[in-house]
C-alpha positions, 0 to 999 in steps of 0.5 A, a space after each residue: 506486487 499487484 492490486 487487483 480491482 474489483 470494483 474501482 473507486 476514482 483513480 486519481 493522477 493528478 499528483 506529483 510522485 515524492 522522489 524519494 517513494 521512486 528510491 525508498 529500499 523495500 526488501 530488508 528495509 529497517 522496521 520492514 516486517 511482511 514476508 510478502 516483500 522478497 529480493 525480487 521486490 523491486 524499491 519504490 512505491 509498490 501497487 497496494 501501498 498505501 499514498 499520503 499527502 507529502 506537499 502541495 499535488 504531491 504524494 509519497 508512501 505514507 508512513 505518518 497515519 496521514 492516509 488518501 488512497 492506495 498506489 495503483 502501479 509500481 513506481 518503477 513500472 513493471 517488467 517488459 511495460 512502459 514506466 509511465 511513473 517515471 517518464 511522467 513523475 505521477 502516478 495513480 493513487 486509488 481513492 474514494 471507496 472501491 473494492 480492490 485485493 493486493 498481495 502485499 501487507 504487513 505479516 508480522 505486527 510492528 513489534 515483530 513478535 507476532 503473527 497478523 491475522 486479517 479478519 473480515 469486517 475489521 479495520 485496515 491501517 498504514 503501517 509505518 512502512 506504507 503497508 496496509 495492516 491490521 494493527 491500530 499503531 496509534 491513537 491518531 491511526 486513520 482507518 484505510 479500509 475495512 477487510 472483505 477477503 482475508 488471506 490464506 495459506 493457499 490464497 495469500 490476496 488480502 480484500 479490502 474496501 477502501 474507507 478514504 
C-alpha cells in the first residue's frame, strides 16, 4: 500500500498516532469492502487512508466524516526500512492541498452490492473504514479530494487533489 506524491501539500507530524490506528485489523475487517486490501495487508493505518482528529494533537484513521488529511506512511513501517511510527508514536498526515495517487480505495459501495467508479472531476470522501471512496454516505459527509487519475484495469493508482 503506497502514496505517490506529486505535488505535496504540507506534511504535517506534529500529532500523536491513536494506539488503536497502529492494531485496527484491515484484511477481512467488518464492513471492509475494497479488494485492494489482501492478506499481505499489513494492520494499521496504511499510507492513502484517510486521518482524523481523535483528540488534543492526535490522529487516527478516520471513520466519522471528520476528515484532515491523508496518511503518508504505514503505521507499522515498511519492510526492510526503519518504523519511525513506532519508535516515535507519529506519523505524517498529508494536508492542505497537494496532488498525490494511492493504490488503496474503496472498490465496492458500503452496501456492498456495487461496483465504484472513479470519474475524474468528481468528489472524494472517507468511508467508514478510512478508505478514500466515491460514494456520499452522508449529509455531514466532508469532501476529501477531488478525482484527477481514475483507475483501471491496467493502471489500478487512484488521483486525487486534496480539498482539506
Amino acid at each position: 500500500m503506497a502514496l505517490r506524491i506529486l505535488f505535496p501539500g504540507d506534511r504535517n507530524s506534529l500529532s500523536t498516532l491513536a494506539s488503536s490506528a497502529f492494531t485496527r485489523q484491515n484484511f477481512g475487517a467488518a464492513g471492509a469492502t475494497s479488494d485492494r486490501i489482501t492478506a499481505d495487508t499489513p494492520d494499521g493505518a496504511l499510507a492513502g487512508m484517510v486521518a482524523a482528529y481523535s483528540d488534543d494533537y492526535e490522529v487516527d484513521i478516520c471513520t466519522a466524516y471528520r476528515p484532515v488529511g491523508i496518511f503518508l506512511n504505514d503505521a507499522a513501517g515498511s519492510p526492510f526500512e526503519n518504523t519511525p511510527a513506532v519508535a516515535s508514536g507519529k506519523i505524517t498526515v498529508m494536508r492542505s492541498m497537494g496532488s498525490y495517487e494511492t493504490d488503496i480505495y474503496e472498490t465496492r459501495n458500503e452496501a456492498d452490492t456495487a461496483d465504484l467508479t472513479y470519474t475524474p472531476g468528481e468528489l472524494l470522501y472517507a468511508s467508514d473504514f478510512g478508505l478514500l471512496t466515491a460514494e456520499d454516505l452522508s449529509a455531514s459527509c466532508i469532501p476529501v479530494a477531488r478525482i484527477s487519475k481514475a483507475p483501471s484495469a491496467t493502471d489500478p493508482w487512484l488521483g486525487f487533489d486534496l480539498l482539506i
